[in-house]
Structure formats: C-alpha cells, structure tokens
N, C-alpha and C positions, 0 to 999 in steps of 0.2 A: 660684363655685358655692355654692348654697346648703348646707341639713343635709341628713337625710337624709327628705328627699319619697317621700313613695310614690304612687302615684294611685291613689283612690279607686277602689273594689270597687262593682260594681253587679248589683243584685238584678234579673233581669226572669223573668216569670211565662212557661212553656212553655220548652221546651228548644230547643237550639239546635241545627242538623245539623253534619256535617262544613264544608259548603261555606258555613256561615256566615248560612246564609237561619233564620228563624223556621220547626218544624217543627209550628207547634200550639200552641195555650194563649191564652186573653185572661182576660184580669180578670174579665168574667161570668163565665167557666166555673170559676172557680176557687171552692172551698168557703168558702162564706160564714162561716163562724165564722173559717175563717183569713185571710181578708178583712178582716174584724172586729179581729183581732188584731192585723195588719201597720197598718194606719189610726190604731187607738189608741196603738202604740207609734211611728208617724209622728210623729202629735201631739204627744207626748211629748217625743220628740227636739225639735223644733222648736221648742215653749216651752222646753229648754233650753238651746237653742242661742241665741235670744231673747236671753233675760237673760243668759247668759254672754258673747254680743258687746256687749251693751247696756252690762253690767261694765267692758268693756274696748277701749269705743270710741276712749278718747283716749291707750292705751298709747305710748309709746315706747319704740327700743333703749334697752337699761340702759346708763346712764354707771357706771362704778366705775374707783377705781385698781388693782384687780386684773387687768386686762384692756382692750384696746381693737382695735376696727375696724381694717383698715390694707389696701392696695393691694397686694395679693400680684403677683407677676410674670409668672404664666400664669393661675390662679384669680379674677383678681376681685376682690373683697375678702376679707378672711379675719378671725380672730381668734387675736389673742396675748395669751402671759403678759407684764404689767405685775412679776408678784413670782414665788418658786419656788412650785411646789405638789407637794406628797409625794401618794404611791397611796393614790388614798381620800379624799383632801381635795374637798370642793366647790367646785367653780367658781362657778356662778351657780344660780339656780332664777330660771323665768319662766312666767308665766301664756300660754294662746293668745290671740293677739289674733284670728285668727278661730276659728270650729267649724264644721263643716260633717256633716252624714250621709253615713257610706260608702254605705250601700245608698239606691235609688230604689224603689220600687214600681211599674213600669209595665209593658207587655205585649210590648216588645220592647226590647232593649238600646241603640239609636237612642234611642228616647223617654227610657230609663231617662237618659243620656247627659246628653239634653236638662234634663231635670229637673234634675239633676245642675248643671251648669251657672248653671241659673239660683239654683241653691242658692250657690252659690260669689258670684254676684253680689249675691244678697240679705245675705250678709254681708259684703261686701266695702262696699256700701252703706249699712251702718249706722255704718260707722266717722266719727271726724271727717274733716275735710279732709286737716291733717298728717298723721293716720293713713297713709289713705289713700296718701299719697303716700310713706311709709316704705314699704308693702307693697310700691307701683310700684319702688323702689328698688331689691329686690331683682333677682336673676340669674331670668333664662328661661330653661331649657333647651330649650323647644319656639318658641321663636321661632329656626327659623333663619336665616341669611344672606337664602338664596332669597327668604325672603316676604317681601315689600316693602310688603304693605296689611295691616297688623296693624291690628285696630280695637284699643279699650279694652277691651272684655269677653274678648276672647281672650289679648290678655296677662295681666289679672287672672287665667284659669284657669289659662294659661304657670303665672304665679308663681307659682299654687297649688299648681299639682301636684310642681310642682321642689320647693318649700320645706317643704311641707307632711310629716306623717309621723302613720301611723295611733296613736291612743291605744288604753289598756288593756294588759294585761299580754305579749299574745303570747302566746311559748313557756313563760313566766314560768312557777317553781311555783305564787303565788297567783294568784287569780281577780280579776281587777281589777272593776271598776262596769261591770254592762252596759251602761249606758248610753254609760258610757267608749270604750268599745269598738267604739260604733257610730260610731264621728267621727273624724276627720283635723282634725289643728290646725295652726296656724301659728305659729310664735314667729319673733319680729322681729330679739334678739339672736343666738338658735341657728341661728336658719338663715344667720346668717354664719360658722359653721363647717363647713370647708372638708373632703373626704374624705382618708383615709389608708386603705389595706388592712390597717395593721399601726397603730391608732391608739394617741394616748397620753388619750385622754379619754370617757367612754359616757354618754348621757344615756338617761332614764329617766323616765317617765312616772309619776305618782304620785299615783293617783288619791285618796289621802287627803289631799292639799295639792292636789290639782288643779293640779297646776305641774309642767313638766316641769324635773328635776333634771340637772346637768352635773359630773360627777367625775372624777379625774385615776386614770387607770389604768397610770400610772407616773408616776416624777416628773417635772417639765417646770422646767427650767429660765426665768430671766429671758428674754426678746426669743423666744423658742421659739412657733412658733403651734401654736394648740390642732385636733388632728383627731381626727374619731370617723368611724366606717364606714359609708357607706351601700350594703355589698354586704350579702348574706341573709344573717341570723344562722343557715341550717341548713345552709348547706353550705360546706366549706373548698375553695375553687375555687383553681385553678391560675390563671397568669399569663393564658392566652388567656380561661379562661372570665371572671375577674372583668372585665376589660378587655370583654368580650363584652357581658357583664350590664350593668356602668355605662353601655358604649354605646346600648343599649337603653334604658336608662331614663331616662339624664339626660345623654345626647346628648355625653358628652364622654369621650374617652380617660386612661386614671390614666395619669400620670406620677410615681407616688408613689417613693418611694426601693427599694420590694418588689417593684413593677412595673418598675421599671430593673433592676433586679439578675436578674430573671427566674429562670433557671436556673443564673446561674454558678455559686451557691455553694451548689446541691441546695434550695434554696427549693422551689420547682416539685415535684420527688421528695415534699418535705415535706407538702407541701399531700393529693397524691395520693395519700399511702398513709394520712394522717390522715384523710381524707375516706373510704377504703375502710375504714380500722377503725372509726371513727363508725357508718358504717350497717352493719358487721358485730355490734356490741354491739349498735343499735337490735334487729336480727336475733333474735337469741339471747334477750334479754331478752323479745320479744312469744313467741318459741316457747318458752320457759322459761313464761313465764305460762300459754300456752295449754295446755302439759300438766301445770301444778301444779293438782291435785286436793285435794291434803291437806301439812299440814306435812310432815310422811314425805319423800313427792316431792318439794317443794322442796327440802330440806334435803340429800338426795342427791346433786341436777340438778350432772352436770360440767359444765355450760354455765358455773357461774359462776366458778371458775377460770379459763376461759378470757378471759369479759370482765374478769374483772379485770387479767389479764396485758394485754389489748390496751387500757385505763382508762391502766396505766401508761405505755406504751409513747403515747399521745396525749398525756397532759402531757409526757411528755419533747421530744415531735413540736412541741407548743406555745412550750417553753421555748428549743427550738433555734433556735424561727422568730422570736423576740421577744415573745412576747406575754406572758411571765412565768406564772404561774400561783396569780397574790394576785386579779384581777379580768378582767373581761368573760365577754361573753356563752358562747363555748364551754368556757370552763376551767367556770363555774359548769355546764352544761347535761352534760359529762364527771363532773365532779366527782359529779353526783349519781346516774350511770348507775353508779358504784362503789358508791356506797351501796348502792342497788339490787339488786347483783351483790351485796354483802356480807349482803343478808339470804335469799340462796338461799343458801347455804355448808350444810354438816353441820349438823344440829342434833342436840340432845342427844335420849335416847329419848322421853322426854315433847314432846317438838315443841318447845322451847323453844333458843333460841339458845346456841351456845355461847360462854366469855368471850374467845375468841378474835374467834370473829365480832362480837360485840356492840361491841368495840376498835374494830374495822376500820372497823364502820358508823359510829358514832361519830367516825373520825378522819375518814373523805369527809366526813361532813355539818360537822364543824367546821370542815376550808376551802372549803367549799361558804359555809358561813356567812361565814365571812372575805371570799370575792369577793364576796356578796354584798350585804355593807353597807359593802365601798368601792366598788362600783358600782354602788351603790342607796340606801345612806345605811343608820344604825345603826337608823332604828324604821322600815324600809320592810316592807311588807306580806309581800314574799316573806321577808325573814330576819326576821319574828317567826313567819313559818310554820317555817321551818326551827328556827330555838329549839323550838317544841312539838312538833319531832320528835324533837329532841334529849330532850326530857324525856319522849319516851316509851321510851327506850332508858337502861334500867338501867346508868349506873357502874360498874362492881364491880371 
C-alpha cells in the first residue's frame, strides 16, 4: 500500500439532489465575473502545475543509507530504517513528481470527473519514460481482482488516487500557499510508506520548500519500518470505524498491531471517549466565543475550566494509547484547544490576563510548539506562527 492518497475533491457548478441527479446550474447561468475568476485561477494552477512537472519529469525514488524500499509480508512494499532515528528527527524531504488540480470547473460532477482524469493523464505524460514507469510501480488500490481489462489511463488514476495526498496546510494553524492547496501530489519515495493507526512517523507538506517533509514521531529503531496514518486527522475512530474508513478508501483492511489488539486492552474505550471529549471542548469553545462580547465575559466563562480538565484527561487518553505527547497531529490540534481554553480563564479587573493564566497559555503553546517542529521541522511555517504567539504573551 502506498502513503496516504486522498482522492481529489471536485468543483461542479449547480447543486446536487439527494438521489444524485443534477438539480439545475450550467456554466452560462452562472455569474460571469465568477466565471472570470474560477478560469483565471484555472490558468494559473495549470501553468503551475506545467513547470512543476516539467521540474520534475526525470525524478526518482531517493536512494539513501538511512532508509530502503523492501517486500513487506501482507503490504506490498514498505519502507524501513537503515539507522535509529529519535522524535523529531527527519527522515527524508521529497519534491511531487506529479501535481494535479483538486477542483474541475464543469457543469456536472461526471464531467467535473472527466476533466479531472484527463488532468492526472496530462501529468502523468509529461514525465520521462523511467519516470513513468516508477509511478506504474506503485500499489492500486482501485484495481480490483475482479477487473480483468484495466487499460493504462485507469491504472495511472488507480495509482493516483491511492498514492496521491492533498497539499497545503489543512487543519494546520498556518495558512499554507493557496495555490498549494488547490493540488494532490505524488511523491515516489512516500508513497511507499506503509499505514499504522498508531504511527511512528508524520509527513508534512511545506509549502516554503515545496517538498513534502517525513519525521519520526517516536524513536524507531534499526530494521523497524516506517508508518504514518492515512485515517482522518479529525476524528479518533474506534477499531470498526478506522477499519471502516481505510476500507472505503483504499480498499484494504488494517491489520496493524492497534487494529489486532482491538478491545482487549480498553484501546477501543480509548479512542471513544477521546473522540467524545474532542468534540465536547470543539463545543464549549465555539459557544464560549459565541457569547464573549467583552473581556469581562470571557474572563468569567466556566466553560473554560471545564475544557481544560477534559484538554487533560485527552493527552492522558493519548499517552495511554501510544501516541506520546512530544508529536502529531492530535496532541498538536489538543494542545492548542488548551491554550485557547487558557485565555477565557479570570481576568484581572482591567480585562487583562491574570499571571496565573498567562503561565498556562504559555505552557499549551510551548508543547504545542515542541510537537510542532518535531513534526514539522524547527522553521515550519506553523511553529514560527506559534513563536509569534508566544511573543505576544508576556513572561512575567
């Protein structure tokens, strides 16, 4: 199995019914100045998708002796450590060797589809030969058994979509390059790392180096292979649901050592009541906002005692299940819902924070900052964002 692929997101103009038919909308009828807008920013994508495969037509997988390809036993091919690597250390950084546009422009989601498609093949055909045939290389998840007449264009979008994984920042605090953002890329070595639920490694998209980064989110010893997650970074799913989702999307069942273990040892418990405090602090925090008027009210709001007691009780839910709480996705996206929580706390009579609170925020956002540049790297765009929030919170 490849990284983690997502498949492209597509734009079509007029909504959609329940039952799935077109309910109305074409391209005339839509307002010409936003016409205007989606075409130029077409253009745009597509001269940079251009020279970005153009850059990167004769890429190959990276050789290094930190690391090599190898024959995993149920997976495919995979990749392992050649040497140890500590939390926070880099594994590789690699350029896309394709780019492709998430969205289409057309008048029904078929078309949009269509277009889509022939996007994947227009880059796929810029490549060299050996390219080419590294891409073919990889794993299909959408070729099943069954289909016995795979042409060549279909497997090319097969490997696309399996391998492939949207760029730009996500859920990220910083704002990555829109343009980043509009495109699914393919990298040649990453997508031979193989999935974990409970991974030792998280790559990261960076759109100041335009390369996507790979970092060890624990240590990983010699002959160890490297896994990052391709379940959703916003929900902490239980045994059936992740097994659910990956079957969905990449056609294969986890047999990871998280997914073995299921329930026996309150995994399963963990997940679920992690996943119900998650969206109780999202809760509290959007109705905390919605009725802060004035420092005063914030400063009062019980709500944030409460998220922060259930902020703790999540990294604890974290640390029990494996995940540590030095790196990845949910410790960072927790981590910052504390801070958050810690600037509704009391404030002093002038609406200014007290130095109690000011500690607190200060100490989220400091291992906020910690997971963030061992799973991001020390000048990534998200933990220089965080340093200038840090400097906007007095010491004292």
């Amino acid at each position: 199995m490849g990284s983690t692929g997502l498949e492209a997101a597509f734009y079509c103009f007029g909504s959609e019914s329940s039952d799935g038919e077109d309910s109305g909308g074409t391209i005339e009828q839509c307002d010409q100045q936003r016409r205007h807008q989606l075409l130029n920013k077409a253009q745009l994508r597509q001269v940079d998708s251009d020279s970005a495969s153009e850059a990167h037509r004769n890429r190959r997988p990276i050789a290094s002796p930190d690391f090599e390809v190898f024959a995993t036993l149920i997976a495919g091919k995979g990749l392992r450590a050649l040497r140890t690597f500590g939390i926070g250390d880099e594994i590789l950084r690699e350029h896309a060797v394709m780019r492709v546009p998430n969205q289409q422009a057309a008048a029904t989601r078929q078309a949009a589809e269509i277009l889509h498609a022939k996007a994947v093949q227009q880059s796929f055909q810029r490549l060299s030969l050996e390219t080419q045939q590294c891409v073919l290389d990889l794993s299909n998840s959408q070729n099943r058994q069954e289909e016995k007449n795979q042409t060549k264009e279909s497997t090319v979008l097969g490997v696309y979509h399996t391998n492939s994984f949207l760029l730009g920042g996500g859920n990220n605090v910083a704002i990555s390059s829109k343009y980043d953002e509009d495109y699914g890329g393919l990298f040649l070595t990453i997508a031979r790392i193989n999935h974990a639920c409970c991974p030792n490694a998280n790559h990261m998209w960076r759109p100041d180096l335009q390369q996507s980064l790979v970092f060890a989110t624990r240590d990983i010893q010699v002959g160890e292979e490297i896994h990052t997650t391709y379940g959703p970074s916003d929900e902490a799913l239980d045994t059936t649901g992740r097994r659910l989702y990956l079957n969905e999307r990449f056609n294969f069942e986890c047999c990871c050592s998280m997914c073995v273990e299921g329930n026996d040892l309150g995994a399963d418990d963990r997940m679920r009541e992690l996943n119900s405090r998650r969206h109780e602090i999202s809760f509290l925090l959007a109705a905390t906002a919605a009725n802060a008027t004035t420092d005063a009210v914030v400063g009062n709001n019980k709500n944030a005692e409460d998220i922060l007691e259930s902020t703790e009780r999540c990294l604890e839910l974290l640390r029990a299940q494996g995940y540590g709480d030095a790196s990845g996705a949910f410790i960072k996206s927790i981590l910052h819902q504390g801070y958050q929580a810690a600037l509704l706390l009391e404030r002093e009579p002038r609406g200014n924070m007290t130095i109690e609170s000011e500690r607190l925020a200060r100490s989220y956002l400091l291992r906020e900052l910690l997971a963030t540049e061992n799973g991001e790297g020390v000048g990534s765009p998200n933990a220089l964002l965080i340093r200038d929030m840090l400097d906007g919170i007095p010491a004292r």
